[in-house]
C-alpha positions in Angstrom: 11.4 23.3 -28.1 9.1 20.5 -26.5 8.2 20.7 -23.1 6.3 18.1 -21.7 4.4 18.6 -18.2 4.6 15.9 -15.4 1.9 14.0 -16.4 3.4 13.7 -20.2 6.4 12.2 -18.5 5.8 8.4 -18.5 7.0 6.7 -15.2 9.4 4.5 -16.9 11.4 7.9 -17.5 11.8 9.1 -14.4 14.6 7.8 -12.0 12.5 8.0 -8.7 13.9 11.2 -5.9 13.5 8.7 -3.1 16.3 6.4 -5.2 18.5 9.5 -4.9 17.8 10.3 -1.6 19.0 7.3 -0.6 21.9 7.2 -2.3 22.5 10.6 -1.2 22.1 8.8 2.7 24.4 5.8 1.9 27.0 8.3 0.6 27.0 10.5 3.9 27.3 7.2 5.8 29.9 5.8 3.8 33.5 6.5 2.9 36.0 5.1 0.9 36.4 1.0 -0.3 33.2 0.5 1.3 31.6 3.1 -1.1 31.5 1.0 -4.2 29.8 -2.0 -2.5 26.7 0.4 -1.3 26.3 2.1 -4.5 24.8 -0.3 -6.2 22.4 -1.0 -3.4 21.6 2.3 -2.5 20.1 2.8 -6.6 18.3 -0.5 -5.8 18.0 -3.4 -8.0 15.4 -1.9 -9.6 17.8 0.4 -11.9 16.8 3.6 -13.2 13.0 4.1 -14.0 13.1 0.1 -14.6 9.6 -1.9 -13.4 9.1 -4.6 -11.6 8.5 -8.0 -13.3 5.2 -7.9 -11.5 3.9 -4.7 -13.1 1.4 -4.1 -15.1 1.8 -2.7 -18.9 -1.7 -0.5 -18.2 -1.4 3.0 -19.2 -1.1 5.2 -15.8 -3.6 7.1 -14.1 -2.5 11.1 -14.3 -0.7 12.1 -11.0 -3.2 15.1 -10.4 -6.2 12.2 -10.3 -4.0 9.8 -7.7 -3.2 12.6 -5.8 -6.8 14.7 -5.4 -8.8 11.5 -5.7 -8.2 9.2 -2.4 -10.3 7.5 0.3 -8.7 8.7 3.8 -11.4 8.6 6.2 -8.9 10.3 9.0 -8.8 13.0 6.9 -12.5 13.3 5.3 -15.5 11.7 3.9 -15.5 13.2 0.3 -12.9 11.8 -1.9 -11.3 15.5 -2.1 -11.0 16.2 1.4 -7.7 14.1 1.8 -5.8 16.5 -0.5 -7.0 19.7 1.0 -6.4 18.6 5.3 -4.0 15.8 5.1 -1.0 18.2 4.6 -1.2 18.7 8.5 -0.1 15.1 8.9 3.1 14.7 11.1 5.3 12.4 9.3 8.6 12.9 11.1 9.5 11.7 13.5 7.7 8.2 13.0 8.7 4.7 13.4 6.9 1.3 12.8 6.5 -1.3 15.5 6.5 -4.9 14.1 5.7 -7.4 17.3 3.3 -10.0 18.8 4.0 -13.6 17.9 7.9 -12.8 16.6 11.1 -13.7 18.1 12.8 -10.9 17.6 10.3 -8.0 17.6 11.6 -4.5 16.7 10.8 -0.6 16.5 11.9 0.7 13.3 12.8 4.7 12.3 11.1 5.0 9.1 14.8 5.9 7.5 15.7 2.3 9.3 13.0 1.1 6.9 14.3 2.5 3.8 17.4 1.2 4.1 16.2 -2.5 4.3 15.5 -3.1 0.6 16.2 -1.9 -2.6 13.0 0.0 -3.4 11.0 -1.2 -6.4 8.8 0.2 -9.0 5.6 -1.8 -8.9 2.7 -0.7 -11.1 -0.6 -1.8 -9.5 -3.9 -1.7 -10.3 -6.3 -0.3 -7.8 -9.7 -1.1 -7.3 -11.7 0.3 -4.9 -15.1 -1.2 -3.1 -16.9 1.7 -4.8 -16.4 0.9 -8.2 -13.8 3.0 -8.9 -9.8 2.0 -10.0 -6.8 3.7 -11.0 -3.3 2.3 -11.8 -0.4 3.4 -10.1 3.4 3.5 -10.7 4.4 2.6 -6.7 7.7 2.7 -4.7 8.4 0.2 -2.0 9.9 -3.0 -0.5 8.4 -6.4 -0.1 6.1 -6.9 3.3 8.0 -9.9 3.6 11.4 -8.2 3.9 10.3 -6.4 6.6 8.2 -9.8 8.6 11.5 -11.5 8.5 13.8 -8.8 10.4 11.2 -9.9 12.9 11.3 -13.6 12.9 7.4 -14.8 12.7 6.9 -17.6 15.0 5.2 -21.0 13.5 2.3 -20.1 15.8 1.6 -16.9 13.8 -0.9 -17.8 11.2 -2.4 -13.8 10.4 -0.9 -10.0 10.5 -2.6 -7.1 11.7 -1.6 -3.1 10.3 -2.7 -0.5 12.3 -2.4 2.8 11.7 -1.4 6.4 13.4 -4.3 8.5 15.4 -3.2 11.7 15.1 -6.9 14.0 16.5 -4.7 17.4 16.3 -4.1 16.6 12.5 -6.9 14.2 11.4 -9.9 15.8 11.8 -11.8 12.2 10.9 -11.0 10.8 14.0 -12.6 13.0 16.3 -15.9 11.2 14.6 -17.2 7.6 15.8 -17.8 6.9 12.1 -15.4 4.0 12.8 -13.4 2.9 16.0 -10.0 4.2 15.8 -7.0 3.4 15.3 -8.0 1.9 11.8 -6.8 -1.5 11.3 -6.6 -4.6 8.5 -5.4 -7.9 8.5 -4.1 -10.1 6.2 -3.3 -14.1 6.7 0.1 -14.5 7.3 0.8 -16.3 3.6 -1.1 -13.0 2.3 1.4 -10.6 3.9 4.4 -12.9 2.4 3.4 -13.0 -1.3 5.8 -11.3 -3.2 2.9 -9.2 -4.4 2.6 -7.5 -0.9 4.4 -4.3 -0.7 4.9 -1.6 1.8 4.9 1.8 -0.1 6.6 4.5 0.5 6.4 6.8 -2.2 4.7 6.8 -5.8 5.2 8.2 -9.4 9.1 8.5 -8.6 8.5 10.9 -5.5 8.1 10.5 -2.1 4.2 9.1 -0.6 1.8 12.3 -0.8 0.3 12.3 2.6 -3.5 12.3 1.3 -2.4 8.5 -0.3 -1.1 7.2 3.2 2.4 8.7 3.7 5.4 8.0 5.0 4.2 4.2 5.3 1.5 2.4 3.0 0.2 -1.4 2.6 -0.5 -1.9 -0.7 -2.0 -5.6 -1.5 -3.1 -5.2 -5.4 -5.6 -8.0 -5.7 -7.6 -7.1 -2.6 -10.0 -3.9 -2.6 -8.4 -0.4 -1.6 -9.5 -0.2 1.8 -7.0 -3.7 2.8 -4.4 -1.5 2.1 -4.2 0.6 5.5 -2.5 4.2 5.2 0.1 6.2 7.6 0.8 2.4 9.3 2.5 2.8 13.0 2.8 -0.9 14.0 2.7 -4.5 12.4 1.2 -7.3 14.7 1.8 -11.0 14.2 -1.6 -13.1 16.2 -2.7 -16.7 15.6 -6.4 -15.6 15.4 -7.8 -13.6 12.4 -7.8 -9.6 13.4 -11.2 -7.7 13.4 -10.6 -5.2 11.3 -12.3 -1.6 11.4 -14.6 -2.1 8.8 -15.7 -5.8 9.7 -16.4 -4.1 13.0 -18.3 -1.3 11.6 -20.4 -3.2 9.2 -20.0 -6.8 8.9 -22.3 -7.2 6.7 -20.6 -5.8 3.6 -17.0 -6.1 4.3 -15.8 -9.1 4.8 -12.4 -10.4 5.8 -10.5 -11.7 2.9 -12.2 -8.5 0.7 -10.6 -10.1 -2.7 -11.5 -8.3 -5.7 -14.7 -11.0 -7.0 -16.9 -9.5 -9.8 -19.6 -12.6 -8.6 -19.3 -11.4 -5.0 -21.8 -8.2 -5.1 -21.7 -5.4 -2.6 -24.9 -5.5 -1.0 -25.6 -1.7 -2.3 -24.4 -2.2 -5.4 -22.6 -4.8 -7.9 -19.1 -4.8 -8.2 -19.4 -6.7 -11.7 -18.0 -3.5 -13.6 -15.4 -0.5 -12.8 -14.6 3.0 -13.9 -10.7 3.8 -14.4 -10.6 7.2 -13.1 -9.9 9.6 -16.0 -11.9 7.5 -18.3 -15.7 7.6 -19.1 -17.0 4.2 -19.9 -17.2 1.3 -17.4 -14.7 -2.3 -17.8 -15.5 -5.4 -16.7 -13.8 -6.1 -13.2 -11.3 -8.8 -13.2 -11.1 -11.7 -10.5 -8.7 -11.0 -7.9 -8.4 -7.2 -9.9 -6.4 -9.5 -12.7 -4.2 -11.4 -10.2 -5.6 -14.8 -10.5 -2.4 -16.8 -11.8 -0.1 -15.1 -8.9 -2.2 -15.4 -5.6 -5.7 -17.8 -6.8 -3.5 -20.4 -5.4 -4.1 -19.2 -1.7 -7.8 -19.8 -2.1 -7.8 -23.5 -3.3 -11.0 -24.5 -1.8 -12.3 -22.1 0.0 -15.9 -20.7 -0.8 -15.5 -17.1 -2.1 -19.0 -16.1 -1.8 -18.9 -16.9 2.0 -15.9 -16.1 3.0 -15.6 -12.9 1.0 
């Protein structure tokens, strides 16, 4: 008899637990006629270990590398120290703030947020500033589901994440390595594109706390550190937000912080990548292979200065 481990199991095979949790929630708040309308909802549009139309065909990065390989300063400088502390994050209770320049700004339970959205399968690429990249079979909802519950006003023209201080649990933040809470930004058309996601889980199971649980930005064609981790509120501005690495060194992290193989880091290039798993380096792709969805957004602007 063949028994294949975990990371044998291809993505496409597994019909994701947080699916089943929530059908398991719609069914304990439902009864009766009204429970063949939510059915279909609550297993999501996405169907049973089916991808979304935006995902890559790239073979997966192995679940043990995702999970023990991560960049969560909050929780450690070495790319292992995530896995090891960030199991004292407190991710219940926690809910999301979305306000600023919105009409109807709300405070959201982070069971509130699951149930906005069929969750999706979206399998990203990942490239991070360092030169490393991984791809990775996420689950989530559209960011723009969740900035129209809020209403953006025509005077919002950016979106700011910022994410949860927790100094009992995250032993990063009692350093001034950065200034905390940490927080990104994204133009407003950014946070809209249907490529935007907030995550909330990955490889068919709920978000691992060391990769940014219960709530995760993921914005594929940007470099990893855009896509803030553990996110407690959402803020709509008309001016562009300083985020914490702009603030912390301007010099090499710029605002935009699109994947751009011509666009060097000033330590090092950023014309090549390692996949994590795999020995020999690839060629990085403009916006980390993204061009034909989002290189619209940058018609005419100057890529080298505004990087």
């Amino acid at each position: 008899m063949l028994i294949r481990r975990p990371d044998d199991i291809p993505s496409s095979e597994i019909t994701p637990r947080m699916l089943f949790e929530r059908r398991r929630e719609f069914l304990r708040l439902s009864a009766g006629a009204a429970l063949a309308g939510i059915l279909p909802a609550a297993h999501g549009a996405l169907g049973p270990g089916r991808a979304s139309t935006y995902s890559t065909s790239e073979e997966l990065t192995p679940l043990k590398h995702v999970t023990s390989y991560n960049n969560f300063t909050e929780f450690g400088f070495d790319k292992g120290d995530p896995a090891r502390t960030a199991q004292a994050l407190r991710t219940r209770p926690w809910t999301l703030s979305i306000d600023g320049l919105v009409r109807q700004p709300k405070t959201l339970d982070i069971e509130d947020v699951l149930k906005l959205a069929p969750l999706e399968e979206r399998i990203y690429r990942l490239r991070c500033v360092e030169g490393w990249s991984m791809v990775i079979p996420w689950l989530g909802i559209p960011m723009s589901t969740l900035l129209k519950q809020v209403e953006p006003l025509g005077s919002a023209k950016y979106v700011e994440f910022i994410t949860a201080v927790q100094p009992e649990t995250m032993p990063g933040v009692r350093t001034r390595v950065l200034d905390w809470p940490y927080t990104e930004g994204l133009r407003l058309d950014e946070a809209m594109h249907p490529l935007t996601i907030m995550a909330m889980g990955l490889y068919g199971d709920v978000l691992p706390n060391q990769n940014g649980a219960p709530l995760r930005l993921v914005v594929p064609w940007k470099y990893g550190f855009k896509s803030g981790k553990s996110i407690v509120r959402i803020r709509l501005t008309d001016s562009e937000p300083r985020t914490s690495w702009m603030k912390s060194a301007p010099r090499e992290y710029g605002f935009y912080s699109n994947v751009n193989p011509e666009v060097d880091h000033p330590r090092w290039s950023q014309a090549t990548e390692r996949r994590i798993g795999e020995f020999t380096k690839r060629k990085t792709l403009m916006f980390n292979g993204y061009t034909e969805q989002v290189g619209q957004l940058y018609t005419g602007m100057d890529l080298r200065k505004q990087f």
